[in-house]
Structure formats: C-alpha cells, structure tokens
PLY file of the C-alpha trace (Angstrom):
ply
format ascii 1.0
element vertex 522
property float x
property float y
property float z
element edge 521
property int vertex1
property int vertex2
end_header
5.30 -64.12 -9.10
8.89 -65.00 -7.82
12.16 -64.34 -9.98
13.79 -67.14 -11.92
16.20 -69.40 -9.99
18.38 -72.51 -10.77
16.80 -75.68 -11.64
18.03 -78.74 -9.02
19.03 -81.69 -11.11
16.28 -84.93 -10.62
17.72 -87.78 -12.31
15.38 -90.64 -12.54
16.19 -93.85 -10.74
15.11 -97.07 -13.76
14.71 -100.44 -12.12
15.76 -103.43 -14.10
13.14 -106.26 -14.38
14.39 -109.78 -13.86
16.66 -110.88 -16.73
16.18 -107.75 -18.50
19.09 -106.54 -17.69
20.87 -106.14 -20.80
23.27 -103.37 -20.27
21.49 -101.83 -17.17
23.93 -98.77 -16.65
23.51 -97.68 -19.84
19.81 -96.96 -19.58
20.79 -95.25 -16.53
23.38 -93.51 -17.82
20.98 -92.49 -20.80
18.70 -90.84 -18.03
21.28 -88.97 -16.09
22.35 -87.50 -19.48
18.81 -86.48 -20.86
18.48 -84.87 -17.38
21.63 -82.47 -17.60
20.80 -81.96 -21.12
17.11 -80.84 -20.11
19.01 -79.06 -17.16
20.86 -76.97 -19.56
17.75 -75.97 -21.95
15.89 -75.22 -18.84
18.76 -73.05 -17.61
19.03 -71.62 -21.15
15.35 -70.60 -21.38
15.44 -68.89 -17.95
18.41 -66.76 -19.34
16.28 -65.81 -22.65
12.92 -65.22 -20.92
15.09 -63.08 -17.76
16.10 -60.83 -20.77
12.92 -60.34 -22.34
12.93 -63.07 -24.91
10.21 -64.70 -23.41
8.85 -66.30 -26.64
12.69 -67.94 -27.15
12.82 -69.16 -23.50
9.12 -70.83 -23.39
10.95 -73.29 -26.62
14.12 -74.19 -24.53
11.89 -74.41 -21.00
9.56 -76.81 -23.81
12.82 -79.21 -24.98
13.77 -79.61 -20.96
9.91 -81.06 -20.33
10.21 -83.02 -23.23
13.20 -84.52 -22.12
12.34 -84.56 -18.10
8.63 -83.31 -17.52
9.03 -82.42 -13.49
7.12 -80.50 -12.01
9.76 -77.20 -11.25
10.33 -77.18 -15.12
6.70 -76.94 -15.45
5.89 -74.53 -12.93
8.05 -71.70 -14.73
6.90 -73.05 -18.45
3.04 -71.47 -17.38
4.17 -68.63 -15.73
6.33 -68.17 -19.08
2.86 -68.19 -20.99
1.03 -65.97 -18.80
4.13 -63.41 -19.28
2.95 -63.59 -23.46
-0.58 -63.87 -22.36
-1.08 -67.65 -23.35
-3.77 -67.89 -20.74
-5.39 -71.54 -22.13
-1.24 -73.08 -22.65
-0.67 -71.47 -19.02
-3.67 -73.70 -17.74
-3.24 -76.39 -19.77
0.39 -76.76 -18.78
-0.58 -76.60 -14.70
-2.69 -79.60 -15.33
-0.09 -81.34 -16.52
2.38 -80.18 -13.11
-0.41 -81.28 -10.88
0.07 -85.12 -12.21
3.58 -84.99 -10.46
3.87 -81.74 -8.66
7.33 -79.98 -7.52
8.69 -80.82 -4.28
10.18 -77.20 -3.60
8.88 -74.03 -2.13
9.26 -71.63 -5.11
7.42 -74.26 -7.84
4.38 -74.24 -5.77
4.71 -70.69 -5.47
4.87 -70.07 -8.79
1.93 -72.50 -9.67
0.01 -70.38 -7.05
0.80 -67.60 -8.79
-0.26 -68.91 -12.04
-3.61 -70.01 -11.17
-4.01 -66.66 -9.39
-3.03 -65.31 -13.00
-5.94 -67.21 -14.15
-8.89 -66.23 -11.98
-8.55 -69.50 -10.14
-7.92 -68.84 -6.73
-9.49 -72.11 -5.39
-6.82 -73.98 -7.28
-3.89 -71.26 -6.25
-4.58 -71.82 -2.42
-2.99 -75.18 -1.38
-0.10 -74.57 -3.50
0.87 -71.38 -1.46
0.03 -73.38 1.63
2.38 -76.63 0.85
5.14 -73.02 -0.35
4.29 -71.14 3.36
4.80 -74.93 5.08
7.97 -75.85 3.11
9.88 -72.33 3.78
7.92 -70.26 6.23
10.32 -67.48 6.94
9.86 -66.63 2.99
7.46 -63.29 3.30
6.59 -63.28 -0.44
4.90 -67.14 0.00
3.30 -65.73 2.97
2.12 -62.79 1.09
0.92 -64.95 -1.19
-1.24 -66.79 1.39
-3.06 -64.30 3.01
-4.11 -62.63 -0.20
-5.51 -65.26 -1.67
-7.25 -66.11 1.66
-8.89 -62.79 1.29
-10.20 -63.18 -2.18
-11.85 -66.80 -1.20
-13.52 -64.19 1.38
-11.81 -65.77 4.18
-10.79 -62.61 6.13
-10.02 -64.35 9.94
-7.81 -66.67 8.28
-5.84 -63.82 6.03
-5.63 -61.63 9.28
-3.82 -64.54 11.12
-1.84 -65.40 7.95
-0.54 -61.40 7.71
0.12 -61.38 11.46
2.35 -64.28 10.61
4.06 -62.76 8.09
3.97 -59.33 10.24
6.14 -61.43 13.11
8.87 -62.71 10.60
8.95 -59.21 8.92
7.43 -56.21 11.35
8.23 -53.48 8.46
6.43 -55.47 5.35
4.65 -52.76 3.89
2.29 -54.67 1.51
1.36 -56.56 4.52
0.66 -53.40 6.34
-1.81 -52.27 3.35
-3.70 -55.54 2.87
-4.18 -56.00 6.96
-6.02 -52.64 7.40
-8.31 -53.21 4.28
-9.01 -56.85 5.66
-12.04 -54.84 7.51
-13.36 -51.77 8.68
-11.45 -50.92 11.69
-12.75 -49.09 15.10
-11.43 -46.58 17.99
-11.01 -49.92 20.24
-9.27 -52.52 17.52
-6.90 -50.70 15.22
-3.18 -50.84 13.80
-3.09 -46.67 13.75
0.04 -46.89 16.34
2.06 -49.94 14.55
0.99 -48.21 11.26
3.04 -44.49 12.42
5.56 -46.25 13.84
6.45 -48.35 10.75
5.71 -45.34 8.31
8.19 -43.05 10.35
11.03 -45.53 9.75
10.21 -46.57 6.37
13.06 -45.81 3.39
11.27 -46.86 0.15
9.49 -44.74 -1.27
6.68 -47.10 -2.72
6.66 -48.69 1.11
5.64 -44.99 2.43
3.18 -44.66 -0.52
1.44 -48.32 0.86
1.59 -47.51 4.21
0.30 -44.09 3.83
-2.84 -45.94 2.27
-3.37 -47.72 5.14
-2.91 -45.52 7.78
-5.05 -42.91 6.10
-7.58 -45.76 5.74
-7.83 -46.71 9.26
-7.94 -43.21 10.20
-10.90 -42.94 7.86
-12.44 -46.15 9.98
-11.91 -44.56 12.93
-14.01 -41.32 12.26
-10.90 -38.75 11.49
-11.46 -37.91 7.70
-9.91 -34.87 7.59
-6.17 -36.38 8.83
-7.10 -38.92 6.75
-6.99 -36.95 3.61
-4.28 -35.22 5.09
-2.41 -38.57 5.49
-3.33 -39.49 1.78
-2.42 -36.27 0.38
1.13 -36.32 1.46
1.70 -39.93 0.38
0.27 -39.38 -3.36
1.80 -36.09 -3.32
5.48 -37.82 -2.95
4.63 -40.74 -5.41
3.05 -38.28 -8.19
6.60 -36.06 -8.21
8.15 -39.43 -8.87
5.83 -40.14 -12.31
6.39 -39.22 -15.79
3.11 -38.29 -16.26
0.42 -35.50 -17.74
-3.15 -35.67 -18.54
-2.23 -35.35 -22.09
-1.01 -38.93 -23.06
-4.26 -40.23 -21.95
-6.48 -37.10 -23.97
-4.39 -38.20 -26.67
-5.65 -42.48 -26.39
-9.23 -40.77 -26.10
-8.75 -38.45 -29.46
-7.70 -41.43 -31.27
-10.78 -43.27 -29.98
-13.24 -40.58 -30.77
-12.05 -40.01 -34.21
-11.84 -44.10 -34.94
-15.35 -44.59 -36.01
-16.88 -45.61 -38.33
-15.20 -48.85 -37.84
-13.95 -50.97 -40.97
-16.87 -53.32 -42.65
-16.09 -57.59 -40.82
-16.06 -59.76 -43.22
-15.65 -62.57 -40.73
-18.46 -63.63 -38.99
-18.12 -62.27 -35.42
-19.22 -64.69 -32.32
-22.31 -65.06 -30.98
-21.50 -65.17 -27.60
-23.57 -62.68 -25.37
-20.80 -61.59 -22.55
-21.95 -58.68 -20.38
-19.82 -56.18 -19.89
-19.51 -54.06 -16.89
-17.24 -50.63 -17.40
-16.90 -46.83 -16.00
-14.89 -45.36 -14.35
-13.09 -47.58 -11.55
-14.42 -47.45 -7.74
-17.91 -46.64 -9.23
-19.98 -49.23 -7.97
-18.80 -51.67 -11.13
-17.72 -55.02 -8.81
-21.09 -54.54 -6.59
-23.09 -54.64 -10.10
-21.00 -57.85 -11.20
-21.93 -59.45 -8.22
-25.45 -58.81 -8.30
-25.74 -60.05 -12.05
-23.34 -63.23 -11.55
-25.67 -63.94 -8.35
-28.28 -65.36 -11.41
-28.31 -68.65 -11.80
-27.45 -68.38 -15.73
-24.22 -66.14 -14.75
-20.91 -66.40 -13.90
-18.23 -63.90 -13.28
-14.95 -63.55 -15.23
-13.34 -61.68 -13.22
-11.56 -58.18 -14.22
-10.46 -59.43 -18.02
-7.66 -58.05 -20.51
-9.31 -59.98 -22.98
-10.89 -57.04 -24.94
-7.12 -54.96 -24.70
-5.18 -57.68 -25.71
-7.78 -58.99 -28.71
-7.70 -55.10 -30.36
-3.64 -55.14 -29.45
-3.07 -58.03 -31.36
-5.11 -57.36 -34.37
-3.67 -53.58 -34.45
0.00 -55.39 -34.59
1.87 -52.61 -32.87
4.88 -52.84 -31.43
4.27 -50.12 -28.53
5.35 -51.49 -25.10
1.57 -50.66 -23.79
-1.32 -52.14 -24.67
-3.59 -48.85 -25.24
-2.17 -45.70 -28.07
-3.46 -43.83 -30.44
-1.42 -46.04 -33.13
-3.30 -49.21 -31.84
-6.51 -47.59 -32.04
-6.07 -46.44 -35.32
-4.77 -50.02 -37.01
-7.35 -51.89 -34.79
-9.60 -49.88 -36.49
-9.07 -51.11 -39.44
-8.56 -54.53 -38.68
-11.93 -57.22 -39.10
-13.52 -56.28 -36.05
-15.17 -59.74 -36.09
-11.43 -61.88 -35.69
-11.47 -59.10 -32.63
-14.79 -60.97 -31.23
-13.60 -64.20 -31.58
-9.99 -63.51 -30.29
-11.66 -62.07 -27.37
-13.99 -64.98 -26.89
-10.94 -67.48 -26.87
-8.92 -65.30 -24.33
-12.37 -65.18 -22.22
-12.63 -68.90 -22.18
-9.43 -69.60 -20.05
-10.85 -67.65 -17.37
-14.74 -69.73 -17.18
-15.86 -72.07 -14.97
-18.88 -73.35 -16.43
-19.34 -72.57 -20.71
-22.72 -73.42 -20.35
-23.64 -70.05 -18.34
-23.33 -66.49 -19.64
-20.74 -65.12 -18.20
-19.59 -60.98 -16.90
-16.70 -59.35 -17.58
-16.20 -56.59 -15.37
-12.86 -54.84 -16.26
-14.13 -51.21 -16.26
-11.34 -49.84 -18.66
-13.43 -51.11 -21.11
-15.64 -48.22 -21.55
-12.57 -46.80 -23.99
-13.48 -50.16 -26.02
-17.27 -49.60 -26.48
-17.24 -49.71 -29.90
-14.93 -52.38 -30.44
-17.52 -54.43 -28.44
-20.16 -53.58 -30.07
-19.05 -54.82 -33.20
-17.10 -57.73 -32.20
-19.79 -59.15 -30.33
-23.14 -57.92 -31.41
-24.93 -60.10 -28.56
-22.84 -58.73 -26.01
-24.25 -56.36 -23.61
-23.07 -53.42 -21.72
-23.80 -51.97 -18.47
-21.75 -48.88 -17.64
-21.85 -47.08 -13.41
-21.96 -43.92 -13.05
-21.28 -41.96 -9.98
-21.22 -38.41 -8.71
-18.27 -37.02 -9.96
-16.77 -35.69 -6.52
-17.10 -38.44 -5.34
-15.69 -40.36 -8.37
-12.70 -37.98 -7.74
-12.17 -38.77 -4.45
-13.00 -42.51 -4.51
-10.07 -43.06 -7.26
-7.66 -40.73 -5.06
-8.47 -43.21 -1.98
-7.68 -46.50 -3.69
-4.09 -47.46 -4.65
-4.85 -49.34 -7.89
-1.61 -51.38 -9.25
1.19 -49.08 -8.85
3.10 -50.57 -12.12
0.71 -49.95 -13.78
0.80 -46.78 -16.04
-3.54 -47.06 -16.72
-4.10 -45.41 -13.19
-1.34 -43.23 -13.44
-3.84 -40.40 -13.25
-4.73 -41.26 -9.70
-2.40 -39.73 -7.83
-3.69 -36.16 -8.15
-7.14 -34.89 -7.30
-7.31 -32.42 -10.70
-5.56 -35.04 -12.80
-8.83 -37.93 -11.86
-11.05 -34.67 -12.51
-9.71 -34.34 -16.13
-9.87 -37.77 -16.80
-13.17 -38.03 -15.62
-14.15 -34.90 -18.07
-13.07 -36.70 -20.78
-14.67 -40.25 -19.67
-18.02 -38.22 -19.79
-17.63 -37.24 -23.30
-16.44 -40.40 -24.33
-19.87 -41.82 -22.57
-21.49 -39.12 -24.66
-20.07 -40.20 -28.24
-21.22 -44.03 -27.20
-24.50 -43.13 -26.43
-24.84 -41.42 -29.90
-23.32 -43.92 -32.39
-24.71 -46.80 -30.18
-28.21 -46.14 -29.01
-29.36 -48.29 -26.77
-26.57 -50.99 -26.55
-25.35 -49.58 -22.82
-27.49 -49.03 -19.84
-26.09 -46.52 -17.21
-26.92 -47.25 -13.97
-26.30 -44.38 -11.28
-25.00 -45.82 -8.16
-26.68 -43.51 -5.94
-30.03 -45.21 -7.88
-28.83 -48.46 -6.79
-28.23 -48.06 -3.18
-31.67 -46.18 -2.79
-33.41 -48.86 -4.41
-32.00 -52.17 -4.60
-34.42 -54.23 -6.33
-35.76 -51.88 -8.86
-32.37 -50.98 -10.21
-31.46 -54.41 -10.21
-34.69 -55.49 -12.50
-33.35 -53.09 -14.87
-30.14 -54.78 -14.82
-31.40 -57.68 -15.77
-33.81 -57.24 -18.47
-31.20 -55.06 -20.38
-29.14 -58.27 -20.14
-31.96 -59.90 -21.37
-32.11 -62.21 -17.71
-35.25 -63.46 -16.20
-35.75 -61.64 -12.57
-33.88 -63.59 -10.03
-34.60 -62.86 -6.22
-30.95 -64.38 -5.55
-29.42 -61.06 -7.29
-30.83 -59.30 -4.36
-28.61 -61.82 -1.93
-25.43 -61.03 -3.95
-23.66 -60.54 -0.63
-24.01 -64.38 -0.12
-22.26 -64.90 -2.97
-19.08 -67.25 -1.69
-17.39 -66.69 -5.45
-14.01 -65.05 -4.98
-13.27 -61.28 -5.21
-9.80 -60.06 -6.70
-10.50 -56.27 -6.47
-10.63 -53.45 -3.99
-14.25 -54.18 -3.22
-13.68 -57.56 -1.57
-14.86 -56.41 2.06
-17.54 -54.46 0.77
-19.42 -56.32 -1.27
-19.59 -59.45 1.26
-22.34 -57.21 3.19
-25.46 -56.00 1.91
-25.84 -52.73 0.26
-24.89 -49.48 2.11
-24.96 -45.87 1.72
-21.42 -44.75 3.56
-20.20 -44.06 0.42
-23.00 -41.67 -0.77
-21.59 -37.74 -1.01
-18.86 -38.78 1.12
-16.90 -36.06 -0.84
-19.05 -33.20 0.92
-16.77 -34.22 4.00
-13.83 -32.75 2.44
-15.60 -29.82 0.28
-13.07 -27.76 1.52
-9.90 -29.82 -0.72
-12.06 -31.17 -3.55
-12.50 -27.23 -4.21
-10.60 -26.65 -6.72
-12.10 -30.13 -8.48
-15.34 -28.48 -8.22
-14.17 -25.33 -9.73
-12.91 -27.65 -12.52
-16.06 -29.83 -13.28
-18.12 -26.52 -13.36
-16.06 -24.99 -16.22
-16.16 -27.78 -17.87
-19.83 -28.41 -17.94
-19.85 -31.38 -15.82
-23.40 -31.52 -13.35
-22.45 -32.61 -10.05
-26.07 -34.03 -8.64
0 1
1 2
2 3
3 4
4 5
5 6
6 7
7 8
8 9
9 10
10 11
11 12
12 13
13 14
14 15
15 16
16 17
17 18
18 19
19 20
20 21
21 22
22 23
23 24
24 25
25 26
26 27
27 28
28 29
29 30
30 31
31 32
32 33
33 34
34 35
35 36
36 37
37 38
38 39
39 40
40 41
41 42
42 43
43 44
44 45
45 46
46 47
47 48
48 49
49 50
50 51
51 52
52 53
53 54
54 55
55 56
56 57
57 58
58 59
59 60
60 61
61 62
62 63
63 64
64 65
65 66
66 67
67 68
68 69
69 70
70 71
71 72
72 73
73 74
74 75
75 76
76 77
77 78
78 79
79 80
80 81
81 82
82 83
83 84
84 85
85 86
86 87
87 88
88 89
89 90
90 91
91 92
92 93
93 94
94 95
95 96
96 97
97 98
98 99
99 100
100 101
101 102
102 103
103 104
104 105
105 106
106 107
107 108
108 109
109 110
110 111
111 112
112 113
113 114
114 115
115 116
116 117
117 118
118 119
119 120
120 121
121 122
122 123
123 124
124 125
125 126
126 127
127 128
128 129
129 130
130 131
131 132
132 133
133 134
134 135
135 136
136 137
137 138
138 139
139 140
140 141
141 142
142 143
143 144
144 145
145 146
146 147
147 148
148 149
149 150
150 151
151 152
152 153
153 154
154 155
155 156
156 157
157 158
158 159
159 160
160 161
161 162
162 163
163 164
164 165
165 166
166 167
167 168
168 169
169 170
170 171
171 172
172 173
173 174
174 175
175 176
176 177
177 178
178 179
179 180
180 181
181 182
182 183
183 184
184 185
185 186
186 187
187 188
188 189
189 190
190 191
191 192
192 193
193 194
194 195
195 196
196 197
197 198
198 199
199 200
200 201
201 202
202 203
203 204
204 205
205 206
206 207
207 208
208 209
209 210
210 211
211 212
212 213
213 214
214 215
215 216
216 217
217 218
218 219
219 220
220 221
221 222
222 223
223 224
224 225
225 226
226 227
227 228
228 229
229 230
230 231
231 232
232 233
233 234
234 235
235 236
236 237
237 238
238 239
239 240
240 241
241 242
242 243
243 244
244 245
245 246
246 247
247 248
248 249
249 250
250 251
251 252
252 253
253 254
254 255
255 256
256 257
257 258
258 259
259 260
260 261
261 262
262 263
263 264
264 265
265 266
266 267
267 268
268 269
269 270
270 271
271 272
272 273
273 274
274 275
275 276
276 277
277 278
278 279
279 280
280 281
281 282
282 283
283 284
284 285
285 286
286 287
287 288
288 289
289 290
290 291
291 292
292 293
293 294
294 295
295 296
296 297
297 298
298 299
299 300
300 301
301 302
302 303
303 304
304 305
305 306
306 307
307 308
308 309
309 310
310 311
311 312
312 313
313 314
314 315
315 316
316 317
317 318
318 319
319 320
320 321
321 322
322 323
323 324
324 325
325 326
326 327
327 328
328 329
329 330
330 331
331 332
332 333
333 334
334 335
335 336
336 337
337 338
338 339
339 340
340 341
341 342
342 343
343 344
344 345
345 346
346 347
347 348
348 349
349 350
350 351
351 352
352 353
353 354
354 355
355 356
356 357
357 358
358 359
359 360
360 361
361 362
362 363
363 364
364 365
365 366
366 367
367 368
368 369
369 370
370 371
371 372
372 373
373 374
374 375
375 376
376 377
377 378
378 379
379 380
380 381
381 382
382 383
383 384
384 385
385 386
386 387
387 388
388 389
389 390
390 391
391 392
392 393
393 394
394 395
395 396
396 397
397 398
398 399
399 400
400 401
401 402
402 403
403 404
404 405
405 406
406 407
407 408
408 409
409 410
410 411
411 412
412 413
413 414
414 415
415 416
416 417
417 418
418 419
419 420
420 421
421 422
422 423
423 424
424 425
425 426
426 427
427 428
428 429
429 430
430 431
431 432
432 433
433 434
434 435
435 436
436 437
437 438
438 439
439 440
440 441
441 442
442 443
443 444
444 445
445 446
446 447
447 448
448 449
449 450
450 451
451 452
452 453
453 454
454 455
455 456
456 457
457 458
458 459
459 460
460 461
461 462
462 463
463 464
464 465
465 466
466 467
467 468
468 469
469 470
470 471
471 472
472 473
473 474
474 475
475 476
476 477
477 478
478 479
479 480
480 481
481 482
482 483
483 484
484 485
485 486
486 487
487 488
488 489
489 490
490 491
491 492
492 493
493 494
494 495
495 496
496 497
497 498
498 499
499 500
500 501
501 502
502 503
503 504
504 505
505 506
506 507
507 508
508 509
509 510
510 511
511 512
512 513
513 514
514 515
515 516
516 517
517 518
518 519
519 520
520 521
C-alpha cells in the first residue's frame, strides 16, 4: 500500500428547487464549511495514523466521512483497519467506497490494495487498472497490476503488464523478481543478460538481494544449478550480515510452546466450525495440498490466514511489537482457549467466499499453534507436509519469503533453516504425543508418487467424501497469493524430488548437522 498524501477538497454543488430557495447560499455555504472541516479531521487522522496512532487516526478519518463520505476519505479509512487488523470494518467500509468511488489514482490504489489485504483479488483488479490508466508512469500502480494479474493466474497478461512497467523503470527490481518467476524460463527465452546487467549497477542493497533471486532462478531454469546456488549464496550472504538475528530467539518461541501445555480448562463454549488446517514447514508441498482439498466441491480456500496469530495475540494481551514470544505463549495459555476459537472464527470469516462450504486455511506457521487449535476448535482438522529435510533446507534458502518480515528471518542461511527445521521436528514430535490422531502427515515425496492414493487419505482425515475433481486441482481458476502460483497451475511433478543431491557438495555441512542431531534424511 501507498503512503498517506493530502486530501483534495470536494465541495458539493446543492441545487435549489423552484421556490425553495430560502437563503440558498447559506446551504451552500454550510457544505463548503462541513467539507474543510472534514478536510481538516481527515488531514488530522493521517498525521495520527503516519505516527503510529493508528487507532486515534481511524476516529478523525471516521468524523471526515461522517461529514463528507467520498470515496478518497474512504479508501485510506480501510486501509487504516487492515493496519489494526479490522479485516470485516476494512471490507465493510470498501463497500461503502464502491457506491461513489474516488476519482484519483492513489484511492483506487489503495482500495486495490485493500481488497488484496483481504484475499479478494477479483475485486482488487479493476481498481489497479482504472490507478495504472489514470497515472501510468506511477511504477508502484503498475506493480500493483501485474501482481495481481499473476495471482488470478493470468501470467501473459502480468508479463506484458511488468514489461510495461520494465520500459518506464528498466532498474525496478521487484519487477525484475516477479518477471522471472512468471514461468519457467529456457536457454532460447530468458532475462539472464538484462538480469546481470541490472544487478551490476544496482545500489540498494534489498534491490541486489531481489535480483539475485531472480537471476539465480533463471539460471536454475536454464540447467546451471551450481552458478545458481552460487548466485543465491552471495545475495543471502550480503542480506544475512545485514540482520539482527540468531537461531536462539526462535528456540526460545518454541521452549515457551513446548512447556505451555496442559492448556487452561474453557469455560466458554468453543465453535463448532470444522476449518482444515494446512501447516509445516514453508515450501513443503503445503499450497499444492490446499489446492487439492479446496478442489472439493464442499471446500474453499482461505488463503494464507493470521487469524490463528492474531486470535492467541489478542487474548495473551501483550504489548510486544511481534505477534509470536514466549510472553504471548505463556498468557495465551492461560487465557479461555475457547474465546481463542471463536475470535479466530470471526477473523476467518472476512476472508470467505461462500459460509456455507468448509473452508482451508493454509498458513503453515501454524504448526507452532497446534495446540491452540486443537482446543479452540475441536472440529477443526489438521494436515501437516513433510518433506526431506535437505531438501526442506534448500527449498526455504531458494524462496525469498517477505523480507520485512522477521518469521523467515532464518532463511537466509543454509545451517540457520537446518536448526529451525531440528526444532520443527520435535515440535511435530510433542503434537503427535499430546494429540494423537488430530494431524495427518503427509510426505510429499508420497504425494507426487501417488497422486490419488495420498489424496484419499487427505480427504477422509478431513472427514470429505472422495472427489475425482481433487485430482484436477491444477484446473482450479481460484487465485494463488504464494510462491507456488506457477506451479501448482500444472499437474503434479517430480523436479522437485532430491533436488538437494544436486548440490551435496554445499548442503554438506547441513547434512553433517541433521545427522548429529538425529534427524533421518530418507
């Protein structure tokens, strides 16, 4: 989403009707005031909310509606809500802006955005058009175009959209990165010497980290693995210096977790609502397995949720700037793990389509919420993907997750992914103990050898009747917001099988790691 900006004045224009015209200026004079004076609160809210009082801003951006409800005011009132995670007043204030909606560039923009926010990229889509149409030398609308064109699986259209983009701005580095993972590339039809080029000239540091990522992808498409590593290696080697990060804030977050339980007796009645739940560790296979299970007819897909997080942050009532501790463990703990169910259904909710169909929530972080789940929402179900650990490793050292994100701040180092995986299998370990049962692994290896009878396990742990369209998830036309998007628009393959043994030689030392520590690597 864009930064705040200056609200234009809109004063409204009141016709007088035949002979009531009793003092006519005055009624226009009334409007033109009640505009400046909801110019002002709008102005005033964007000045809280730019220095972090959000909560303050969202009343003043409120008074300017309620005075003059445009459309611009609008626009930044629900991506005010998403910043305080207000998901169903975000959507329910969109609706509203689409009665009478802005006339400027950055408004639709930031509705995009919002709706993106939301899971709904269907909706998002003509609003970045009309912001790419109204200012199309702005690269951030244009960004916001070809993105979104790539989650609605519309790859020609993105490419064209990012070649756009790539004319106004030849050294747009985000650009760069989403253009080579648009498809798999080949020796004939590549960006390898655009991609040097730009990377040899570019200053930012996080602009060399994205355009590493995409060279060393395309030279992975291309048939050169080994430069490809070497390409990667350099790139998260430079960004990991720049972190304040080691392994043992996260071992900490997975202490707290292990020594949590038992949980504190609910004494309100938790939902019955039977989500499914789709965790490991991430680039494991979990977005194929969410397609294949929302391909049922009684299914739908969520998306990647921060339901679950947010529902155990808010009951824990810490004050810690991120959403995961050991402090918010430990309250949420202790907290009536059945308000955590029905928190997380309402948060849930704003991201459905249809409330008549089960639906998945695929956010694979939530493995370190197991037990939380389990409790909050005794019908829910679990499915957790594992994967060979190498190539675990070397699958989360390939993918640049959210780099503002401090969750995959262990991904920038080969031996940093290998202890966090360590500790992900123990955590696995304690869940299968205290709740038998509840979560069926699934080995990815399993399911690309055979399809259809890993699939009917699938679905009769999620208590589904068999479905031969889970076996077509790749005709699935619902929108993808995660790494996966390319891949799991084609059937099932095996490229990704012991793709680590490729690079044995550098995931050495990984090796050396998982077999002190106990870990089986077949």
């Amino acid at each position: 989403m864009k930064g705040m900006r200056a609200a234009r004045v809109q004063t409204s224009h009141w016709a007088s009707r035949g002979t009531s015209a009793f003092h006519p200026l005055n009624i226009t004079t009334a409007s033109a005031a009640n505009s400046e004076i909801a110019r002002r609160a709008f102005l005033r809210g964007m000045a809280e909310a730019n220095a972090g009082r959000v909560r303050a801003g969202i009343e003043h951006v409120r008074q300017a509606i309620a005075l003059d409800p445009q459309g611009e005011y609008r626009a930044q009132l629900a991506k005010l809500y998403t910043l305080v995670r207000q998901d169903g007043e975000a959507a329910a204030t969109l609706r509203d802006a689409e009665e009478a909606p802005p006339s400027d560039a950055l408004s639709r923009d930031t509705i995009g955005c919002v709706y993106a926010r939301l899971g709904d990229h269907e909706a998002a889509l003509p609003h970045f058009a009309e912001a790419v149409r109204l200012e199309p030398r702005n690269t951030g609308f244009r960004y916001n175009l070809a993105a979104t064109l790539n989650f609605l699986g519309r790859a020609d259209e993105a490419e064209a959209a990012l070649e756009a983009l790539l004319a106004v701005a030849p050294h747009h580095a985000r650009a760069h990165y989403l253009l080579a993972s648009l498809r798999k590339q080949d020796s004939a039809q590549n960006h390898i010497g655009r991609l040097k080029q730009v990377s040899a000239r570019a200053q930012e540091p996080r602009d060399r980290l994205l355009l590493g990522y995409a060279l060393a992808k395309e030279l992975e498409d291309i048939g050169e693995p080994a430069q490809a590593l070497e390409t990667l290696c350099a790139a998260n080697t430079e960004h990991r210096r720049r972190l304040d990060y080691d392994f043992s804030r996260d071992a900490a977050v997975f202490d707290a977790i292990e020594a949590a339980w038992p949980l504190a007796a609910s004494t309100a009645k938790p939902p019955l609502d039977a989500p499914i739940f789709i965790i490991g560790m991430p680039r494991t296979g979990t977005t194929l397995v969410d397609r294949i299970i929302s391909s049922h007819p009684e299914v739908e897909s969520a998306g990647e949720l921060q339901a679950m997080p947010l529902a155990v942050k808010s009951a824990a009532g810490t004050r810690s700037r991120v959403v995961l501790d050991p402090e918010t463990v430990a309250q949420a703990a202790r907290m009536d793990i059945g308000e955590i169910g029905t928190d997380y259904i309402k948060r849930a909710s704003h991201h459905r389509r249809d409330p008549a169909l089960r639906f998945t929530d695929k956010f694979p972080g939530n493995f370190l919420y197991a037990g939380f789940i389990a409790h909050a929402l005794p019908n829910a179900r679990i499915v957790c993907l594992r994967r060979n650990p190498m190539d675990t490793v070397l699958s989360n050292f390939r993918n640049l997750f959210a780099v503002s994100s401090r969750y995959y701040d262990y991904s920038y180092d080969l031996l940093d992914i290998a202890a966090y995986h360590v500790r992900f299998d123990r955590l696995m370990s304690v869940w299968r103990e205290r709740l038998p049962g509840l979560i069926l692994e699934i080995r990815y290896e399993d399911l690309v050898a055979d399809q259809e009878r890993e699939t009917r396990r699938l679905l009769d742990h999620c208590g589904l009747a068999w479905s031969e369209g889970c076996l077509d998830f790749h005709s699935n036309s619902a929108p993808v917001s995660t790494p996966s998007a390319a891949q799991v628009r084609r059937p099932i393959y095996r490229d990704s099988v012991a793709r680590w043994k490729q690079h044995a030689d550098v995931l050495e030392p990984v090796r050396r790691f998982f077999e002190e520590a106990g870990i089986a690597l077949d």
